[in-house]
N, C-alpha and C positions, 0 to 999 in steps of 0.2 A: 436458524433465524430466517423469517422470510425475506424474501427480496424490497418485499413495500418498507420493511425495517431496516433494510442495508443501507436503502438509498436515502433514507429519512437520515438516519446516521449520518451518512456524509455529506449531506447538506449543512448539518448544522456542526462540522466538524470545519467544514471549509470554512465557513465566516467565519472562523478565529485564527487563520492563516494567511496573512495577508502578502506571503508571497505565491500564494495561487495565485494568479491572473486569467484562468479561463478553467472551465469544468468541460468538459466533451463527452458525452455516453457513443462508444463506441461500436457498442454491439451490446442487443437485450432480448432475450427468448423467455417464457415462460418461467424457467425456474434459472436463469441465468444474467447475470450482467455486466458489462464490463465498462469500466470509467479511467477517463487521461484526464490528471489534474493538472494545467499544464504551468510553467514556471517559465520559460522559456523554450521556444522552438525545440529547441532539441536535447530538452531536459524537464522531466515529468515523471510525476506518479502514476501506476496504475493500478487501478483495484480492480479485481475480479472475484466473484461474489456466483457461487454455484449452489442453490438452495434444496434441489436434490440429493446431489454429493457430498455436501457440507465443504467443500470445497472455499476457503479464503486465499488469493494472491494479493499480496500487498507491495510492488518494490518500486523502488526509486531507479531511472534510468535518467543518464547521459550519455549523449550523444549513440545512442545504440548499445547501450551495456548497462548492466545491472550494477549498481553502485551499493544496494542494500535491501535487502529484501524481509517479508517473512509470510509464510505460507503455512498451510492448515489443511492435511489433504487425509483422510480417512480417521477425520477426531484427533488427528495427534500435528502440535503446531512445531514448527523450525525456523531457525532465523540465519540467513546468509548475511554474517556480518561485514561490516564497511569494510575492513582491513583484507579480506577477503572472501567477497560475494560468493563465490564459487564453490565456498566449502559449504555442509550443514550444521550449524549449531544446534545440539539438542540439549542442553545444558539447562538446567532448571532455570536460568534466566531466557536460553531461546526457545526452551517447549512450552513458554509461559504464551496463553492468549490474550490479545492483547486488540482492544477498540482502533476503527478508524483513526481517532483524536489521537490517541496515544502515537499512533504509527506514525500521525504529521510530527508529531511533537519530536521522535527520534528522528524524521527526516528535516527538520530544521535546525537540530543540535548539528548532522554533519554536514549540511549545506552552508551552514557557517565556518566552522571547523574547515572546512577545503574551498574556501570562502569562491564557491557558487553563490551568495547572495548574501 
């Protein structure tokens, strides 16, 4: 997917998430982009979007750590689950691809859940 198509995506992903309270593009090159959706200081999404590599990062941090991720890196997707970020889920539910929206959508189910917001 191109980059003009990532970022269209998360534009129209964020307006249906009303605990974003700020969008930041971080860094953007040519075939590259990376975006903090921020919820709080020191707790935010980041997407990273490599259109060369086919390269997706998608994960949820607080305060300095990965709470929930899921990433896409040579065609094949994995999901570092909430209970434990640090492992890989490649399990037909985490090798599943999955939209910007989708990913807000599961990072608002445990933002609740461990009642961050």
């Amino acid at each position: 997917m191109r980059i003009s198509d990532r970022i269209l995506e998360l534009e129209i992903a964020v307006r249906r998430y009303t605990f974003v309270r700020q969008v930041v593009k971080v860094d953007e090159t040519h075939y590259s982009v990376k975006y903090r959706l921020y919820i709080e200081p020191d707790l935010f999404v980041q997407l990273y979007f490599n259109e060369r590599s086919g390269t997706v990062g998608l994960v949820l941090i607080h305060r300095g750590r990965r709470l929930y991720g899921r990433d896409c890196q040579a065609g094949r997707w994995h999901r570092h689950p909430a209970d434990d970020p640090a492992t890989h889920d490649a399990s037909p539910e985490g090798a599943r691809a999955i939209s910007v929206e989708e990913f807000l959508a599961e990072v608002q189910d445990i933002l609740v859940k461990v009642s961050l917001i």
